[in-house]
N, C-alpha and C positions, 0 to 999 in steps of 0.2 A: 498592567492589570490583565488576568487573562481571564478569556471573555466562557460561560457556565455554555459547556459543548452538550449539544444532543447525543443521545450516546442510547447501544441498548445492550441491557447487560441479564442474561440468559443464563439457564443452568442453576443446577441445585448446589450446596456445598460439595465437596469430592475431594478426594485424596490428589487429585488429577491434578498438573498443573494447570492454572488457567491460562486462558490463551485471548490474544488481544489484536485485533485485527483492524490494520491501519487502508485504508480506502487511498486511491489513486485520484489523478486531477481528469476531467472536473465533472468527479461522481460523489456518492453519497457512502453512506452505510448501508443502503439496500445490497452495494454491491456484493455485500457479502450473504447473503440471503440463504443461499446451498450452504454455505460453512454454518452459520449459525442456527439453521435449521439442524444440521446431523451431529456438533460436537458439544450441542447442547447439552445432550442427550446424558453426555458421560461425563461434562466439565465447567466449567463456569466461565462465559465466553464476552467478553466486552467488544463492542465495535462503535467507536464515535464517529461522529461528524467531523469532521476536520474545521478548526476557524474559517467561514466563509462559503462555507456547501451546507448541504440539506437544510435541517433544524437551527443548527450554530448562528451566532452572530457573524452577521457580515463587516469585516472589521477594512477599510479600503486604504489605498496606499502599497505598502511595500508588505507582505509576509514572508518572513525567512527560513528555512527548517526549522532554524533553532525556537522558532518562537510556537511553531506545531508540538516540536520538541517539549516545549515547555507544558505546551497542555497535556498532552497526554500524562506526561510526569504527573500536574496539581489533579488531573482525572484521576490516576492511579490512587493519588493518596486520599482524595475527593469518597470513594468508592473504598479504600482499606482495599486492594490488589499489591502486597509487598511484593512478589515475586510474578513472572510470566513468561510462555512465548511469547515476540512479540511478531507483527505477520505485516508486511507491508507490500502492495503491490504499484509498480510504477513509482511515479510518487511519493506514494509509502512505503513503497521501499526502502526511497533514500531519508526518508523522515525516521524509517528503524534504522538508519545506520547513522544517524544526529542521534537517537536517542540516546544508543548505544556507546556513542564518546561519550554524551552527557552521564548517564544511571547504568555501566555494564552491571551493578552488583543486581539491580534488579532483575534482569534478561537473564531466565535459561535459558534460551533457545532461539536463534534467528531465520523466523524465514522471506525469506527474500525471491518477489515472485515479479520476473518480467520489468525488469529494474537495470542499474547500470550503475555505476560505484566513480565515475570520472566528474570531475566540475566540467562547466559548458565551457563551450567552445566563444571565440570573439563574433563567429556571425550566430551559432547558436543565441548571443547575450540579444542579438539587433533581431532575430528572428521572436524572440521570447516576448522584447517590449513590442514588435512591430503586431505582434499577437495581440497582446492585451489591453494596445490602442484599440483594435479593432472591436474584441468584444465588447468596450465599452462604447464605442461608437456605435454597433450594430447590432450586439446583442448576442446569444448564445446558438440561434437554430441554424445561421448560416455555416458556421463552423460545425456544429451538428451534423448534419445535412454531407458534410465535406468531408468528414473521418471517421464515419458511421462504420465504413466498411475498408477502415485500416485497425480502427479497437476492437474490430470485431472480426473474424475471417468474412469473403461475403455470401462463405458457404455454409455458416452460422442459421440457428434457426431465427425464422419471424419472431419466436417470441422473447428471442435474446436480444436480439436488434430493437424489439422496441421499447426493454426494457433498459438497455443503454442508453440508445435516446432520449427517451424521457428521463435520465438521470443529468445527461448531459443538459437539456433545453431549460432541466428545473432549477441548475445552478443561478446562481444569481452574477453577472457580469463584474460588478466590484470585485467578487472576492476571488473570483477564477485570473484575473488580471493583479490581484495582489499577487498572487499564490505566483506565476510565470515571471515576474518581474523578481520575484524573493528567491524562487529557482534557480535564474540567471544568476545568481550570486553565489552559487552553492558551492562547497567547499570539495576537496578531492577526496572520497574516501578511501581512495586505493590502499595507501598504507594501513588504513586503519585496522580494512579487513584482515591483514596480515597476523594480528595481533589479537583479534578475538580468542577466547579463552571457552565459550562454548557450541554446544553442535547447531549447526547450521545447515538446513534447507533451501537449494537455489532449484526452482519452479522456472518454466519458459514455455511459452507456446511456440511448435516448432515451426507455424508460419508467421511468428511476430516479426514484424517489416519498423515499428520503434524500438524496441531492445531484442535487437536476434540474436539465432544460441550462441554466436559468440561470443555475445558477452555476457551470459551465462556460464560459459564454459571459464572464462575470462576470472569470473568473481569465483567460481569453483576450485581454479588451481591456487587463486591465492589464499582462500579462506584456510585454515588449520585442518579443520574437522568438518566436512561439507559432504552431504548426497546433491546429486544435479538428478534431478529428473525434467526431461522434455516431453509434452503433452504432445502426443500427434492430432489432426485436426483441431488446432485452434491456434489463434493469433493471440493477440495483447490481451486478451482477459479468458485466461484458460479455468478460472475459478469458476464460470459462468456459463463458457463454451462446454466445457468438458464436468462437468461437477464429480461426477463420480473417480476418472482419473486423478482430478487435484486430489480430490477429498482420500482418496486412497493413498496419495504422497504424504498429504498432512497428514493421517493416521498413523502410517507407519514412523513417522518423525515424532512423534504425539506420544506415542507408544516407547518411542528411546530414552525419549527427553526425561515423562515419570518413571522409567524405570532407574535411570542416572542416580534421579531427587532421592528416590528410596534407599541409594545406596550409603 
């Protein structure tokens, strides 16, 4: 049963394709707040909740990509979105790259921001559950508190930092500890990128210390049809750190993408 996601969906009809912005662990749809804010403007922009953050039911247990996968899919059809970019950062990343095995015919356009395409590792699998024991034993601010100023550069401003934070602290422990145990399980996408069939966008912050540019660079040489852009000044959420840089990557990808549709 997949559980009715929080979602906000922006924008007037437009020729434009829509574009669909998948949130990172363990934040919300605020995250995207500068994207939704400027591509409103010209297209029609969805950003859900993921099962288990923001609004969303918290669903506890085990959550796997494929089963994020699956939401966003019943959101798509929930909403009439037949086609889209889809945008995913961390995280969402690799939940746009489950999507994308799942529904390529729907995805023009992949972007992929401060992400990594590999399944975990065996201590990565005991580091993932050893995590998700914890925030369910202690809760979300201690962890907060601990990676505040690795998702974020910590040359970042105050008001970036505390709005991390508070996305982090507002999570709910069930479902951030479902999401890292469903992780641990996640499948390789390496090959898959191999074989994608449309243009794709790889985004990285060039002081990200969780997904650094090489493995950016990494997903860029395998991808088909790939622009890499790396953000200077900012770490793991360059969407946030850097707004007007990213937003200027996604434009000019935004801008390829309809002009493809049109052809």
């Amino acid at each position: 049963m997949t559980p009715f996601l929080g979602y906000e969906d922006k924008g007037a009809d437009s020729p434009s394709v829509p574009l669909v912005l998948v949130h990172g662990h363990p934040f919300d749809r605020t995250m995207w707040a500068p994207q939704i804010e400027t591509f409103a403007a010209t297209r029609r922009v969805v950003a859900p909740d993921l099962r288990g953050y923001g609004a969303s039911p918290v669903v506890p247990g085990i959550t796997p990509l494929s089963a994020f996968a699956e939401d966003i899919e019943a959101l798509l059809d929930e909403l009439k979105v037949a086609t889209c970019v889809l945008a995913g950062l961390s995280m969402g990343g690799q939940i746009v790259m489950e999507c994308y095995a799942r529904f390529p015919e729907r995805i023009r356009g992949l972007v992929l921001a401060d992400t990594f395409p590999a399944a975990e590792t065996e201590e990565g699998k005991r580091t993932r559950g050893a995590m998700a024991d914890r925030l369910l034993r202690e809760g979300m601010r201690g962890y907060a508190d601990e990676v505040l100023e690795k998702m974020v550069a910590p040359y970042a401003t105050g008001e970036v930092k505390a709005h991390v934070h508070r996305m982090m602290t507002a999570t709910p422990p069930e479902g951030a500890a479902a999401a890292l145990r469903g992780r641990a399980e996640r499948p390789d996408y390496r090959d898959l990128l191999t074989r994608v069939t449309v243009p794709a966008l790889v985004v990285v912050g060039a002081d990200d210390a969780y997904t650094p540019v090489s493995d950016a660079e990494a997903m860029h040489a395998a991808l088909p049809d790939s622009t890499l852009r790396v953000i200077e000044g900012a770490a793991h959420m360059p969407n946030l750190e850097r707004p007007p840089e990213f937003n200027e990557a996604l434009e000019a990808f935004l801008r390829r993408v309809d002009g493809s549709s049109q052809n």
